[in-house]
N, C-alpha and C positions, 0 to 999 in steps of 0.2 A: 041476508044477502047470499048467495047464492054462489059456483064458483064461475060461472060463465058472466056475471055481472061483473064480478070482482076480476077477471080476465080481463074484462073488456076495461075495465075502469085504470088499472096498475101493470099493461101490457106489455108502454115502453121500458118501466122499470124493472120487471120480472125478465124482460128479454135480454136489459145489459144483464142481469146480473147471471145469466142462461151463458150468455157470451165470453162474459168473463170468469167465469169458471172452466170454461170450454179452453180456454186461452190459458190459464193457468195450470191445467191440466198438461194442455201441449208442450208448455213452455219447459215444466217443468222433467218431462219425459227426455228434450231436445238436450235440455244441461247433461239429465243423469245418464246421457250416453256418450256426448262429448267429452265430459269430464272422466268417465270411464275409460274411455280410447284414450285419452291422456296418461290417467295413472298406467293403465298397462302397459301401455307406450313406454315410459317413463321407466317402470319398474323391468322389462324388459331388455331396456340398456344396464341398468345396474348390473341385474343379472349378467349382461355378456360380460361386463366389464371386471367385474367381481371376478369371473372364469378365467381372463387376460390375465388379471394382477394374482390368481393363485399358479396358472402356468410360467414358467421359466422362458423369457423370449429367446435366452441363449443355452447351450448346452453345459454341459461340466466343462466341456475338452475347452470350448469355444472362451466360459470365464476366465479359467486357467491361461491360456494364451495369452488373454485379456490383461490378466494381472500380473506376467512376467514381461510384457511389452510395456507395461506402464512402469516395473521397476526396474525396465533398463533407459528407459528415459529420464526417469527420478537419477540412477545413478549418472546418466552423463549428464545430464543439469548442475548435479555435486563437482563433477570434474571440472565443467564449466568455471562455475563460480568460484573455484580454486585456483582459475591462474584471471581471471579478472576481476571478481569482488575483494576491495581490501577485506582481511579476517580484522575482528574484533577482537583484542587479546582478553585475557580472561580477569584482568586487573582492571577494565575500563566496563565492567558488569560488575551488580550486585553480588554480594557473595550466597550464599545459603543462609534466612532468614534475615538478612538487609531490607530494608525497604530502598525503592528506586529512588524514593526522592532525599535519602539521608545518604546514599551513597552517590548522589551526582552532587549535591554539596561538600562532601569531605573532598572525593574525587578531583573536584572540577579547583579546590584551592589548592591541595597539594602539587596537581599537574603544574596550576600556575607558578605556584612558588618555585617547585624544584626546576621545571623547564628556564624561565627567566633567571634562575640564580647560575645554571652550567653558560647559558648563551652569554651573560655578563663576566664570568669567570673567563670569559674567550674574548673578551672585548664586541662581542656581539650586540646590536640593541632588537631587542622583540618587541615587539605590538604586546603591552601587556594584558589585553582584554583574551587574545588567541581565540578570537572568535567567538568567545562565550558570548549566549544572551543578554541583554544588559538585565533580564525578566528570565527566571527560571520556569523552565518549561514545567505547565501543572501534568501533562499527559505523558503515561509513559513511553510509549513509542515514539513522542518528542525526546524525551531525555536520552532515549539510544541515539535517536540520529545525532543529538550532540556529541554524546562521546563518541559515535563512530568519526566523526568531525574531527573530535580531538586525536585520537588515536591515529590517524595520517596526520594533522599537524603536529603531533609531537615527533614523529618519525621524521618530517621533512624537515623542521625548524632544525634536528640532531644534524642530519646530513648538513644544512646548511653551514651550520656551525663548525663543523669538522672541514668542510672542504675551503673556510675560512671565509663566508663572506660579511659583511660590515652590519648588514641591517635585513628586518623581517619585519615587511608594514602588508598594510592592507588587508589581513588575516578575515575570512568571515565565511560563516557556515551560515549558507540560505534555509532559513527554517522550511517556506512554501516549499508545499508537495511537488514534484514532478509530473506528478502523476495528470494525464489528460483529463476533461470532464468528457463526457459523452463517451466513452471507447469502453467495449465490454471489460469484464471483469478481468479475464483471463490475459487482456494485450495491459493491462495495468498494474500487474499485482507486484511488479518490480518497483519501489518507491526509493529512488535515489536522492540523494543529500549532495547538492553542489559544494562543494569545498572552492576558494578559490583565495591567492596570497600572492605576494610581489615579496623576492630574493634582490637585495640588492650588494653589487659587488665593487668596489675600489680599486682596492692594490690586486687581489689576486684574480686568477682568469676563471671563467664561468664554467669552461668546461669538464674540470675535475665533478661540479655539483650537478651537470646535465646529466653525466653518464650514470652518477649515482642513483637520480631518478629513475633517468630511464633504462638501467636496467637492476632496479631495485635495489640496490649495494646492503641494506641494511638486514637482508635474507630475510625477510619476516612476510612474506609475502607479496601480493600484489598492492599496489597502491592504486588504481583506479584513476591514474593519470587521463584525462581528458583535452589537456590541452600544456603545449609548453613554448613562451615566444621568449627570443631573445632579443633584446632592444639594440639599438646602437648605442655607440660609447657617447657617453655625453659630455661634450668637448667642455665646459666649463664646469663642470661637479667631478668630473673625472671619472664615472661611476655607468654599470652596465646593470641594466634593472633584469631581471626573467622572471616571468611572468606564468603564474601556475595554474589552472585549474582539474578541480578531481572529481571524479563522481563514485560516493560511497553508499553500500547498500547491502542489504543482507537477505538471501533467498527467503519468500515468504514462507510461513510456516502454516500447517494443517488448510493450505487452501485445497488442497483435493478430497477433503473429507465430507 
């Protein structure tokens, strides 16, 4: 057979496969230059970018400003939070190699004992829970909020007691966060601890205990008073309730790192 026989005979089939090598040829030209413009493309930004992140967007002079404006800001934040965050004493922290949760259990029984036994020595009656969890907190930044809890109640139940009044009910430190959902980091990083308790008073007048609050009498710092209502006399108990709440909290730490 011959090739113009065999043309004639296998023409349609010789010609796809004529075509489709033609077309596979193309195709494959079309990739390896799209794909090319890609990677250079691609690898051309790195390049700038790389050049970005080895330049300095600011100067020396410009950091240094940078970072004496931020630590005068750090510093009046500190000033801040010294005449309005109650301080945490340093008996209501773990000591040096304590663990948190061996130190809010010794803590949290001694506070109760000793506080309730000076408020009874004074004819005083306390809430004897003082707010504790009836569930110890597993988390440690739980366990501070409680003792920062405690640490304004022990201060306020003292005053209490000294400016004589009868009873200390309602005691309770709100575990849940303050903190908003949805709101950047930065409008959130303050997490305060609602404190809130009822002074109740009989024989003696309320406002030897107001003043002590409100202007701190016990010198130990701020108390984080948020709220102070005085009820009326209550004609058949004989007794004038006030009504406390606090907001305690501690500037946050290493958020600007």
């Amino acid at each position: 057979m011959n090739l113009d026989t065999f043309w004639q005979q296998h023409r349609r089939f010789l010609t796809g496969i004529m075509v489709g090598h033609i077309l596979f040829f193309i195709g494959k030209i079309i990739i390896k230059k799209t794909v090319l413009a890609d990677y250079q493309r691609a690898a051309t930004q790195v390049k700038s970018l790389n050049t970005k992140l080895r330049g300095s967007s600011y100067s020396n002079a410009q950091v240094q400003e940078l970072e004496e404006h931020l630590a005068e800001l750090e510093n009046r934040g500190d000033e801040l939070a010294a005449v309005t965050l109650a301080p945490l004493r340093s008996s209501f922290s773990p000591s040096l190699g304590q663990s948190p949760g061996q130190h809010y259990i010794q803590w949290t029984g001694q506070l109760r004992d000793d506080l309730i036994a000076f408020a009874l020595r004074n004819n005083v009656d306390v809430e004897d829970t003082l707010g504790i969890p009836a569930q110890q907190p597993t988390q440690v930044d739980q366990m501070e909020r409680v003792m920062r809890g405690l640490d304004v109640i022990d201060r306020v139940v003292r005053m209490a007691v000294l400016a004589g009044a009868s009873q200390v009910e309602d005691i309770e430190i709100r575990m849940r966060s303050t903190r908003s959902r949805g709101r950047a980091i930065a409008e959130q990083a303050l997490d305060l601890v609602p404190i809130s308790m009822t002074v109740i008073f009989k024989r003696n007048p309320v406002l030897p205990f107001t003043l002590m609050v409100l202007e701190e009498g016990d010198e130990l710092g701020p108390l984080g008073l948020s709220r102070l209502e005085v009820e009326e006399l209550h004609a058949r108990k004989k007794q004038r309730r006030v009504i406390l709440e606090f907001s305690v909290g501690g500037m946050p730490k290493g958020e600007a790192e």
